[in-house]
N, C-alpha and C positions, 0 to 999 in steps of 0.2 A: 221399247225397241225389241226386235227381234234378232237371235243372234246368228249369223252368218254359218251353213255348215265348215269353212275356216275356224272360225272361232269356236266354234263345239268342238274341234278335233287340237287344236291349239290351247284352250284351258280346259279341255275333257278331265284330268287330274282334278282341277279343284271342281268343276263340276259335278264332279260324279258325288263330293264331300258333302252329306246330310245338310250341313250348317252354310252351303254357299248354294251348289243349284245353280239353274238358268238363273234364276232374280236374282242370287246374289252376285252372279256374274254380270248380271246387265248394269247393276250397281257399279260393279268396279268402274266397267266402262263409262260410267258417266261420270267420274270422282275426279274431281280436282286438288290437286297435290302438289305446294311448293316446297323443294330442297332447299334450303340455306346454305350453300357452301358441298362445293363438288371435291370432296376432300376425303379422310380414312372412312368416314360416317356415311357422308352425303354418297359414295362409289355404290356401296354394296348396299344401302337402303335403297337408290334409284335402280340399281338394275333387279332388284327382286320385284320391286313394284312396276316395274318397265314389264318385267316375264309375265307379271301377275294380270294384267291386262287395264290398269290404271289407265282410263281416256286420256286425261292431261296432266302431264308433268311438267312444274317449273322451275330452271335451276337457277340459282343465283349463285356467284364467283366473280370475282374480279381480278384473280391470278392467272397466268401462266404457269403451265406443268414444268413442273421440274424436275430433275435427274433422283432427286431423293426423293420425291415423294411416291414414286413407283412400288418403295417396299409396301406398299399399303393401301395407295389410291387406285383400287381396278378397274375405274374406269377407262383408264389412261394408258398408252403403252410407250416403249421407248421412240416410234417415231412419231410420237404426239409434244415432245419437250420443245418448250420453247412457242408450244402455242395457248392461246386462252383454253382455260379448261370448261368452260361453256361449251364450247363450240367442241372440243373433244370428245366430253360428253355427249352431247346430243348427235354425234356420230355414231359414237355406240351403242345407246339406245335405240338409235332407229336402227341401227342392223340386226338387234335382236326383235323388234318390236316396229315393223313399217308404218302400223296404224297409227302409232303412239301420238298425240299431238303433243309436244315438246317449244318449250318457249323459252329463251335464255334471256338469263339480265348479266352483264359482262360491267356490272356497278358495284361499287361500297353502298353496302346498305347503313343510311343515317337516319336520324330522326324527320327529316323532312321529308325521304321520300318511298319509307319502309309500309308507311299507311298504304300506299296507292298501289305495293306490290301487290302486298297480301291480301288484296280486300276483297278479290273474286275466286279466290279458292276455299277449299272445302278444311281442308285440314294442314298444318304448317309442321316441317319436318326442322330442328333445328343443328344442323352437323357442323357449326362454326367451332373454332379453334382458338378461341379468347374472350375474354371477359366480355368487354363493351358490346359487344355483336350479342352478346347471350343476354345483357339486362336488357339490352335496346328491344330484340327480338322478344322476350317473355313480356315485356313493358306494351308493346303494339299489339299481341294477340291477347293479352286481358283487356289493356282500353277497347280492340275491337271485337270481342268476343270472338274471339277465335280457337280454337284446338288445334294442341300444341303438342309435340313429341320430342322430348329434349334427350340431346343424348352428349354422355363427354368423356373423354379417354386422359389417360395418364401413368406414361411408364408401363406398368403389367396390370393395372386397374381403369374398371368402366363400371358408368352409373346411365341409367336411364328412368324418364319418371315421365307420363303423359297426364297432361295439364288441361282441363275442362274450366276456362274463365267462369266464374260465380258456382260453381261445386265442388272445385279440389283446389288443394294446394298449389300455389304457381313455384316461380323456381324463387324468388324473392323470399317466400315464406319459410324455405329452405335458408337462403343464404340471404338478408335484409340487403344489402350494401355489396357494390363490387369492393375485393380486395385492393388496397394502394398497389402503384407498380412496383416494383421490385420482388415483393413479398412472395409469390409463386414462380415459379421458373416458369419462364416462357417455354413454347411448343418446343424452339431450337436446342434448347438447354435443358429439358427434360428429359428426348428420347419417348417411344414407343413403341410396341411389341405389334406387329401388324395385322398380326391375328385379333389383337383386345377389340382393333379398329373394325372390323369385321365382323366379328360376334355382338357390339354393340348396333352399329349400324343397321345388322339384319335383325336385331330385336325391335330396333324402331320400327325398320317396313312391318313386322311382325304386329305392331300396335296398329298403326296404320291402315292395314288391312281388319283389325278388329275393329276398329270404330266405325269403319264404311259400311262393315257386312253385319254389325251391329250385333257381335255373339261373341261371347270369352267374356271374362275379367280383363279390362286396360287395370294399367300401373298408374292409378290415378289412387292419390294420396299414400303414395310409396314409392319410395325409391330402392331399385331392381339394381346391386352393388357386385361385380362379377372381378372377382381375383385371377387373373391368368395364370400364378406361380402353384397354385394347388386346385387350381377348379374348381372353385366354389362360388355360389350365389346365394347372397340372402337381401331378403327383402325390410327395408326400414319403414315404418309407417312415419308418414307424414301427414300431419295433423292440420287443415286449414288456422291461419294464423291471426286471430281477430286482428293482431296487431301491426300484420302486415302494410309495408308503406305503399303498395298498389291494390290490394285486393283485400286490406281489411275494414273494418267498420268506420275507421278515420283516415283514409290515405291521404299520404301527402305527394306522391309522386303522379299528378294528374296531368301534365302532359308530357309527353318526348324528348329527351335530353340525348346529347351522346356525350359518351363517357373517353377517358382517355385511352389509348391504345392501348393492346399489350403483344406478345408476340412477334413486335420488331413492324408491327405497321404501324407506319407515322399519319 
């Protein structure tokens, strides 16, 4: 494709960057990219990649905005409460980005029909807000070889770790088993600093954009741990897990299960 003088004057910034260029730019615009959840994560990773000039973007939600989630969730504003945040989202993004082709799913993603979301894009952003959705989600883009960008917040800490099915580490090989309910405080019960939500999220678009334009180091076999109380990040390596129950040499979790809720969704 060739690109529009619009769009030379519209990503001339990353353009001008040794490592993106016209090609890398024509890349973007062809890259397909689903959000999981239009929420602290899924806000500010969709609108960077929205600015960035990301062809297609897909969001998955199945909430309505709420009055609380504004401290955090920017894609949303106060006369947005009270509607599907799909649909708010993808308001916002096309106002910053017209071209953008934008598709919403306004579903619970389950084991039965998270296959058929993900299977025509390029790389999977995961910005969901509890357990089940995180194993379900890392569980479908290893069965489908898919590339993953996991990201999750807590309080005044954030972690992030990008997942390449059959080369790195997935999030199971971190953590084998979701937690029982009770044992972590749900989102409601925890609290979160809106900032942590923001600095993670834009670390994802951040990966995002490196796997498309195919230059940097991604956070594959390491997780990226950011303290908001002192500012700090350090990096943990994470080791592929022979013994992992999805991606090691014996797995037992071979096909799609969902798990029980946390967070207060029934």
């Amino acid at each position: 494709m060739n690109l529009t003088e619009e769009q030379i004057e519209r990503y001339s910034r990353q353009i001008l960057l040794p490592n993106v260029g016209g090609k890398g730019q024509e890349k973007l615009l062809n890259a397909k990219v689903l959000i999981i959840g239009a929420g602290g994560l899924g806000s500010p990773c969709a609108l960077y990649l929205a600015s960035a000039g990301i062809g297609k973007i897909g969001i998955v939600d199945f909430d309505n905005v709420e009055l609380n989630n504004l401290q955090r969730q920017v894609l949303h504003s106060t006369k947005d409460v009270g509607t599907p945040k799909v649909e708010s989202a993808k308001k916002t993004l096309k106002s910053i980005n017209p071209d953008l082709q934008l598709i919403t799913y306004n579903l619970r993603l389950t084991s039965e029909n998270i296959s058929e979301v993900i299977k025509d894009y390029d790389i999977i952003v995961d910005g969901s807000d509890n357990f089940p959705t995180r194993y379900l989600v890392n569980d479908a883009c290893v069965l489908s070889a898919k590339p993953l960008s996991h990201g999750g917040i807590f309080r005044f800490d954030g972690q992030a770790i990008t997942i390449i099915p059959g080369e790195s580490a997935c999030y199971r090989c971190l953590f084998p088993e979701p937690p029982p309910p009770g044992l972590v405080p749900s989102c409601q019960e925890a609290g979160i600093l809106g900032a942590v939500a923001g600095i993670i999220g834009t670390i994802q678009a951040n990966e995002v954009l490196k796997y498309i334009l195919e230059i940097g180091n991604l956070l594959t076999g390491k997780l990226l741990v950011f303290n908001a109380l002192d500012s700090s990040f350090r990096q943990v390596k994470v080791p592929k897990d022979p013994k992992c129950p999805i991606c090691g040499e014996n797995p037992t979790v071979t096909k799609l299960i969902d798990y029980e809720q946390f967070c207060n969704i029934s």
